[in-house]
C-alpha positions in Angstrom: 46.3 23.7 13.9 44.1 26.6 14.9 44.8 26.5 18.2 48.6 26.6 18.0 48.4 29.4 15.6 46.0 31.3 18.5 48.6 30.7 21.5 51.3 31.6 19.5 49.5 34.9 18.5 49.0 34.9 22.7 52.4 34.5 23.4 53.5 37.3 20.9 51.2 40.0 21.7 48.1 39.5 24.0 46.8 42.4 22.6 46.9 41.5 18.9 45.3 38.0 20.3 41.9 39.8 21.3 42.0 42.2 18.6 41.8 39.6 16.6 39.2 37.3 18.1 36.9 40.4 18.5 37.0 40.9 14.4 35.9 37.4 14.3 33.0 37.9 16.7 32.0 40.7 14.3 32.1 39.3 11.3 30.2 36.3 12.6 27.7 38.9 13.8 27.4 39.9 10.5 27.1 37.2 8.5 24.2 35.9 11.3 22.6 39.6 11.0 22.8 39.7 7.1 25.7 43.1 7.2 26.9 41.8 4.1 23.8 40.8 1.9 24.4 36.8 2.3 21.5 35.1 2.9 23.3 32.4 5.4 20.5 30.0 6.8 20.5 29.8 10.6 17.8 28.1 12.7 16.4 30.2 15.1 13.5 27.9 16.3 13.8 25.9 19.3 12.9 21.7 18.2 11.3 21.5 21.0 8.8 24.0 20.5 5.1 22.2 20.4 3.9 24.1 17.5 5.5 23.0 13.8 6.1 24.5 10.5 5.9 21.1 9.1 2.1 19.8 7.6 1.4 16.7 6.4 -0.4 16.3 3.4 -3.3 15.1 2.9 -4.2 13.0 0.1 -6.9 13.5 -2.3 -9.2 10.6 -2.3 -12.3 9.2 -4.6 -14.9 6.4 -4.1 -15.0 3.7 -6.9 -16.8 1.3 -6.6 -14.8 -2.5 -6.6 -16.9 -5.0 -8.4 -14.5 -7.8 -7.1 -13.9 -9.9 -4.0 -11.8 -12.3 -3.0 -11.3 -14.4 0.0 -8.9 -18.2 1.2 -11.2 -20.2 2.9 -9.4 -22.5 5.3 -5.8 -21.0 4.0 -3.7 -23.6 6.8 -5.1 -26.6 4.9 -4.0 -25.0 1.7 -1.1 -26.7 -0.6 0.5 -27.6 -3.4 -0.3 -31.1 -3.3 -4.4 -30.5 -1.6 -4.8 -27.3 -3.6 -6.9 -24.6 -2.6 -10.4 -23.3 -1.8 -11.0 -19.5 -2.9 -14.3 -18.0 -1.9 -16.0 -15.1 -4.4 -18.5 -13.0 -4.1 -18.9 -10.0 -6.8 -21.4 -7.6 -7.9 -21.5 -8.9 -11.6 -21.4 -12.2 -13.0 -17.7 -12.7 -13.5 -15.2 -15.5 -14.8 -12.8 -16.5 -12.2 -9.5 -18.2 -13.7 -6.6 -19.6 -11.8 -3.0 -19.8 -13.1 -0.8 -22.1 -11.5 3.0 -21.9 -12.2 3.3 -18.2 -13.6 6.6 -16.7 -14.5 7.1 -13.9 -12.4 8.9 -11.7 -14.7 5.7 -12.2 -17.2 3.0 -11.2 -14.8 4.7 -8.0 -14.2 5.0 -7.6 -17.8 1.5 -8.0 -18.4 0.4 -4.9 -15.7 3.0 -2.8 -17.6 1.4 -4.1 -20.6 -1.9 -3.1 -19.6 -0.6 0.0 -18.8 0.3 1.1 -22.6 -2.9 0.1 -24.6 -3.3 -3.5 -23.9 -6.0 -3.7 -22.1 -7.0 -6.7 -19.8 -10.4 -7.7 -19.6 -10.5 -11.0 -20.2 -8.9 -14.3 -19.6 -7.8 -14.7 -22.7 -6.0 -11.2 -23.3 -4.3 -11.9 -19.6 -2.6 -15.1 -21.3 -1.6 -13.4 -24.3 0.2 -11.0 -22.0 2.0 -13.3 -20.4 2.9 -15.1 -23.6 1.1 -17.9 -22.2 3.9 -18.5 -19.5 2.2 -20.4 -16.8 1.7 -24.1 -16.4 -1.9 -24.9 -16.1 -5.1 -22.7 -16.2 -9.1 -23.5 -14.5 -11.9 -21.1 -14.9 -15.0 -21.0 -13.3 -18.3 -19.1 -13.8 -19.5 -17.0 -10.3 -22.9 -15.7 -10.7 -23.5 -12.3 -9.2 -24.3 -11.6 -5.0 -23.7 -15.1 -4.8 -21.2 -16.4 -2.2 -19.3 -19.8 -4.3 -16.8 -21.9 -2.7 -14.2 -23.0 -5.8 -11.2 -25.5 -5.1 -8.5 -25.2 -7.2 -6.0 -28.2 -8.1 -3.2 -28.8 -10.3 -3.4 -31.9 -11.9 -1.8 -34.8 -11.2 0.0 -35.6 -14.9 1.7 -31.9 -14.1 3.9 -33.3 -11.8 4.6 -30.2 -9.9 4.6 -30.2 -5.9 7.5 -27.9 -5.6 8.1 -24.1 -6.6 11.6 -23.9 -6.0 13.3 -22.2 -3.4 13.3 -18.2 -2.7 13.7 -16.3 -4.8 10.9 -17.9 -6.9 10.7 -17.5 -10.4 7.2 -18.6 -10.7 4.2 -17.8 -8.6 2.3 -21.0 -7.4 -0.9 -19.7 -8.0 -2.2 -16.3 -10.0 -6.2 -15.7 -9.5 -7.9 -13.0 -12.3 -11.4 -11.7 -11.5 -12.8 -10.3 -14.3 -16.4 -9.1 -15.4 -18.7 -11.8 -17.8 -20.8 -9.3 -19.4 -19.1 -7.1 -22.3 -21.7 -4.6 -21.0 -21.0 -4.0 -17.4 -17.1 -3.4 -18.4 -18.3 0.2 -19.6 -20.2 0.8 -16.5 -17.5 -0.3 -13.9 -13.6 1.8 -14.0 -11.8 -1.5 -12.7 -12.5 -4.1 -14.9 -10.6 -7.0 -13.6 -8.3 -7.9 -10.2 -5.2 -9.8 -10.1 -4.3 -11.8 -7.1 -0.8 -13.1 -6.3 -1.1 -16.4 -3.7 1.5 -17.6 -1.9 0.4 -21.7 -1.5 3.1 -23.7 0.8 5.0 -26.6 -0.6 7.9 -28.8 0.0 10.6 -26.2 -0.3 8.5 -23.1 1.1 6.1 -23.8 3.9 5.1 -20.0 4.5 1.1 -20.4 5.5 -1.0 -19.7 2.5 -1.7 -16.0 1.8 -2.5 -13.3 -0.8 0.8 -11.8 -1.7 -0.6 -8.9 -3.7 -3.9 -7.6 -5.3 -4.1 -5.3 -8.3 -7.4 -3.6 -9.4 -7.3 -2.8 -13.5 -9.1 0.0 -14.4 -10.4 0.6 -18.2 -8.4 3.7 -18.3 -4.7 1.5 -18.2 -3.9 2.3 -14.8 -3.7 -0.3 -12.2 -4.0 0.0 -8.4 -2.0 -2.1 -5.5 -4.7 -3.0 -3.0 -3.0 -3.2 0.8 -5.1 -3.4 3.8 -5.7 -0.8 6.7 -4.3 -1.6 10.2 -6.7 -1.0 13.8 -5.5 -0.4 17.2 -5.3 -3.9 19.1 -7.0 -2.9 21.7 -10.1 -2.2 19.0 -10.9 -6.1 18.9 -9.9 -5.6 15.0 -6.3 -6.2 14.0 -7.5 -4.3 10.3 -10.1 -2.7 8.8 -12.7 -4.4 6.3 -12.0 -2.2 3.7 -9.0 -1.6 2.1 -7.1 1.1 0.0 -4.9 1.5 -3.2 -1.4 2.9 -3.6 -2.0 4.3 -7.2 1.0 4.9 -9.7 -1.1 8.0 -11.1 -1.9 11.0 -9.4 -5.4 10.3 -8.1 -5.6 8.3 -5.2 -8.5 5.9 -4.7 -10.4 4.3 -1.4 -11.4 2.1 -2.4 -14.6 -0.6 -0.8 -14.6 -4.3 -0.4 -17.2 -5.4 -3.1 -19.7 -6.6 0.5 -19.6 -3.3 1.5 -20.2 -1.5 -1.1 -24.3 -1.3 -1.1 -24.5 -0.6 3.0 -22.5 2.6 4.2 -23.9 1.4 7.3 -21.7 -1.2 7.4 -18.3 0.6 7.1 -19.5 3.1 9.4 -19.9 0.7 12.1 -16.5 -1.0 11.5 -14.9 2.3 11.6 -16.5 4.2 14.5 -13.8 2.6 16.7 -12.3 4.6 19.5 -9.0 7.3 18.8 -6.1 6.0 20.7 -5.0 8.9 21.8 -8.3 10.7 23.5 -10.2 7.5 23.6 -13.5 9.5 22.7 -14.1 10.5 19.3 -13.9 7.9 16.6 -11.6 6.9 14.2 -11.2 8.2 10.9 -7.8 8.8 9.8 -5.1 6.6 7.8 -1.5 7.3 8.5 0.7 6.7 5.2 3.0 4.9 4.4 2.1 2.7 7.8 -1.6 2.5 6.2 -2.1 2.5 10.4 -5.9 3.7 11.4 -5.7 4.9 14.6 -6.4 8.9 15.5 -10.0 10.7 15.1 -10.2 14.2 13.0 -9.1 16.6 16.2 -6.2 14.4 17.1 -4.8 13.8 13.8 -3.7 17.7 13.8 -1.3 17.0 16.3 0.8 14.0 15.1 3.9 14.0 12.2 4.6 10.6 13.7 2.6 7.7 14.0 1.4 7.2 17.7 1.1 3.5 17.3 4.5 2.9 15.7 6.2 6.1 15.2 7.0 6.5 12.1 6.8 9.6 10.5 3.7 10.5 8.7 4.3 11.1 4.6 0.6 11.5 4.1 -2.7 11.0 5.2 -6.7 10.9 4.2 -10.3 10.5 5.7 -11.7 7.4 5.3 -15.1 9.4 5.7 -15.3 13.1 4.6 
């Protein structure tokens, strides 16, 4: 449409034709040059310029320190039918209680539960916020710095072998860490951990795994506990440690409860080489890839990840 209206102007006068282009030039200038007091945004900066305006941010992190651990010993021999074998080892003496059969829907009620006033520090107060929807419990006693082996089973008069099909509306198996002692939950912020395990059955047989882990602190918040990812060419496909995505403003790094007493420890797992200069070590997680890969000097220069390359949201020091 333009175009026919410019040869016709052509045809009629060549002279009226560039008059007219020529305004238009001009008042382009202006509007690019700011003549008229509109503040039009242009981009003036070449893409491929090294230096950017963009930063990542960098997120504020604390120490706590995680009372709780929890392992699968043997997870390919794990089922519905044989049951399971979870391995503890905690700072406290704490009561370790399995739920098979939860309803979904109810576990999730019971973190937002937790999260306005009811608090969950015991077994007990766990089942009352899940309105007792599950369909068989076991608790066991772990003593304190004590590695204990404890095999779960559900019973055969429960008749269940099969979870149904995905999407489930139960979990096969809920685990709930929390501390013995009345006393030690005022000294320790989390107060209990929540383990969602996937165990293989007749309908689903996904390898046994930990689906999710949520650390309950007194306060009502709760954290969701992912692990770190290492180069492959570290001999370490992820880091020991691990860190929470909090849903309140302070974010948390959070130790495995056998590394909390040795620094030495985590410092040695850490100190792998930066994949990008191969000489200083590594120190930096990348969010939201959670991948550990670039050492403090590198880190400056990256918005995307080197390893996958997505862009970077966020990141923090694991050591300061």
């Amino acid at each position: 449409m333009a175009a026919a209206l410019l040869v016709t102007l052509y045809e009629y006068s060549p002279l009226f034709y560039i008059a007219l282009v020529f305004v238009c030039f001009l008042v382009t200038s202006g509007l690019i040059m700011g003549w008229f007091g509109w503040d039009v945004p242009v981009i003036l900066r070449n893409s491929e310029e090294t230096e950017s305006i963009v930063k990542v941010s960098q997120k504020q992190m604390r120490q706590v320190k995680n009372p709780f651990s929890l392992e699968i010993k043997n997870p390919e021999t794990a089922s519905a039918s044989n049951g399971i074998t979870l391995v503890s080892n905690c700072l406290e003496d704490c009561l370790l209680s399995c739920y098979w059969g939860c309803s979904v829907q109810k576990v999730h009620d019971a973190l937002q539960k937790h999260a306005y006033s009811f608090r969950i520090k015991t077994p007990q107060s766990f089942e009352d916020a899940m309105c007792h929807e599950y369909l068989y419990c076991q608790q066991y006693c772990i003593k304190k710095t004590e590695e204990e082996e404890k095999h779960s089973l559900l019973p055969e008069e429960a008749d269940t072998n099969d979870f149904g099909l995905v999407p489930r509306s139960r979990y096969p198996l809920v685990v709930l860490l929390t501390l013995a002692d009345e006393d030690n939950r005022e000294i320790y912020d989390i107060i209990s951990m929540i383990s969602i395990i996937h165990i293989p059955d007749a309908s689903y047989r996904l390898s046994c795994r930990i689906l999710y882990q949520y650390l309950l602190l007194a306060q009502g918040q709760f954290h969701d506990l992912k692990q770190l990812f290492m180069s492959a060419s570290n001999n370490a496909s992820s880091l020991s440690g691990s860190f929470s995505n909090e849903r309140t403003e302070d974010h948390v790094l959070l130790e495995k409860a056998g590394l909390v007493e040795t620094q030495s420890e985590v410092l040695e797992e850490s100190s792998k080489d930066c994949i990008v200069c191969q000489n200083r070590a590594v120190n930096w997680v990348l969010l939201p890839c959670r991948h550990t890969c670039l050492c403090d000097e590198c880190v400056k220069y990256f918005q995307q990840c080197p390893m996958c390359r997505q862009f970077v949201r966020e990141s923090f020091p694991l050591c300061s």
